[in-house]
C-alpha positions as CSV (number, residue, x, y, z in Angstrom):
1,X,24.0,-61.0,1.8
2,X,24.0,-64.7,1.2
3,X,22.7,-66.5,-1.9
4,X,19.7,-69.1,-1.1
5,X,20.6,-72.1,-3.0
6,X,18.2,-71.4,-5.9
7,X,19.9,-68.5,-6.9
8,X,23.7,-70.4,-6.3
9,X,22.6,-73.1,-8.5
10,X,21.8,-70.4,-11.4
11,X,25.1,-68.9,-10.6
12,X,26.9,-72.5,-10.8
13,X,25.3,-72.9,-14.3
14,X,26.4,-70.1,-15.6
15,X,29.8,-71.1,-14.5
16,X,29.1,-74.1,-16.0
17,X,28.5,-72.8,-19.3
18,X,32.3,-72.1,-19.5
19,X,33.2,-75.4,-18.3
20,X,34.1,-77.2,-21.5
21,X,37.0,-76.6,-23.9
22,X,34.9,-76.6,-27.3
23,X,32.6,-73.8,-26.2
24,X,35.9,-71.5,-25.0
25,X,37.3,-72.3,-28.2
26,X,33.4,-71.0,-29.6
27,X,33.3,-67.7,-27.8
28,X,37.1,-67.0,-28.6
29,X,36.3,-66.9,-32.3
30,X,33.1,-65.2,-31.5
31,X,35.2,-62.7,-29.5
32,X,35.9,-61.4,-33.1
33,X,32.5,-60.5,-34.2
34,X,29.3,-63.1,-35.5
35,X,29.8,-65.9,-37.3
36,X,27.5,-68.4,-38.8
37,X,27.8,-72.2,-37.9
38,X,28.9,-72.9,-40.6
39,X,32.2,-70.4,-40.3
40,X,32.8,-71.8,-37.2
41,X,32.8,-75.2,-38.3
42,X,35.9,-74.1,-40.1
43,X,37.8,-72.9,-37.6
44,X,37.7,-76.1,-35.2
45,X,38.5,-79.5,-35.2
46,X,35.2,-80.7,-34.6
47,X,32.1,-81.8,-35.9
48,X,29.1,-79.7,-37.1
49,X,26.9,-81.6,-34.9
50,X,28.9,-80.9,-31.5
51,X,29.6,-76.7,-32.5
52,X,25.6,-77.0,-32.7
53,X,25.3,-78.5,-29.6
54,X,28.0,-76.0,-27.3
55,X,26.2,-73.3,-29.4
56,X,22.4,-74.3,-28.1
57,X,24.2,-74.7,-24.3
58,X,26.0,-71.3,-24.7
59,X,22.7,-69.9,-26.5
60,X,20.7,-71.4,-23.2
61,X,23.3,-69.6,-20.9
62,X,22.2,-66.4,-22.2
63,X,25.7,-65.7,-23.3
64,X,25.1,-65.6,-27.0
65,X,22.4,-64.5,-29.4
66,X,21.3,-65.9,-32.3
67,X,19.3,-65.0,-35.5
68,X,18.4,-66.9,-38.4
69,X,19.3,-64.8,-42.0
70,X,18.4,-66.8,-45.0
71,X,19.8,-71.0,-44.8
72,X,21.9,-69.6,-42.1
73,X,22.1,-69.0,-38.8
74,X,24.4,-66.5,-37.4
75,X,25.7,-66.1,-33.7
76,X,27.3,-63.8,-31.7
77,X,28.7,-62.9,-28.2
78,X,25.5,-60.9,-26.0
79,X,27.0,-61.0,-22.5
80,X,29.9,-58.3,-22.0
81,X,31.0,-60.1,-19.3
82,X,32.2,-63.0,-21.1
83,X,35.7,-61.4,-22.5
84,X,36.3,-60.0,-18.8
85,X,35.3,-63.1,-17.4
86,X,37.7,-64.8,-19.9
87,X,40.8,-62.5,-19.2
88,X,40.4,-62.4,-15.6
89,X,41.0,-66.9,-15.4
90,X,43.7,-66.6,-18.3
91,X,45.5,-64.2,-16.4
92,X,45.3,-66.4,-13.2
93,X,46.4,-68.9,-14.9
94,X,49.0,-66.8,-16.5
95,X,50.6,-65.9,-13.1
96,X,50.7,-69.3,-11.6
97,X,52.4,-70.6,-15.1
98,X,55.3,-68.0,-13.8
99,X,55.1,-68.6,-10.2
100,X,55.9,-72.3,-11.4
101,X,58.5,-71.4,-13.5
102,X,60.5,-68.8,-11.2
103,X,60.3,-71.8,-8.8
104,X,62.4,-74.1,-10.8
């Protein structure tokens, strides 16, 4: 059954939703359990205002929840796929990285 091109443009932004380094590096920390902004501030080399900003677009994505406990606002991974989804493109990549190599 094909798609009708409502329903591949939700598909393509969820896709997209992946598409940017800061917000892999987001949902790898958050692979670990929830974190506040704050402690995920920490553990990147970026600003508070752009972990806000891949938060709110992986928030949108429906790939993470958020609640708000005290001054702070925790988040945390809601989509089981994401980890699989994760693992299945590193290990693509993984096995082209030794294709390339048995090559040389």
């Amino acid at each position: 059954m094909k798609l009708e091109a409502a329903e591949l443009e939700r598909v393509a932004g969820f896709f997209r939703a992946f598409a940017e380094p800061t917000r892999l590096a987001l949902l790898q920390e958050l692979k670990e359990g929830p974190l506040t902004v704050g402690e995920l501030v920490e553990t990147l080399p970026t600003t508070q205002a752009n972990v806000s900003k891949q938060l709110k677009i992986l928030h949108a994505s429906g790939l993470v929840s958020r609640r708000k406990e005290g001054t702070s606002v925790i988040y945390e991974i809601c989509e089981p796929a994401v980890m699989e989804l994760c693992r299945i493109a590193c290990d693509k990549l993984n096995r082209e990285s030794v294709s390339r190599r048995l090559r040389f």
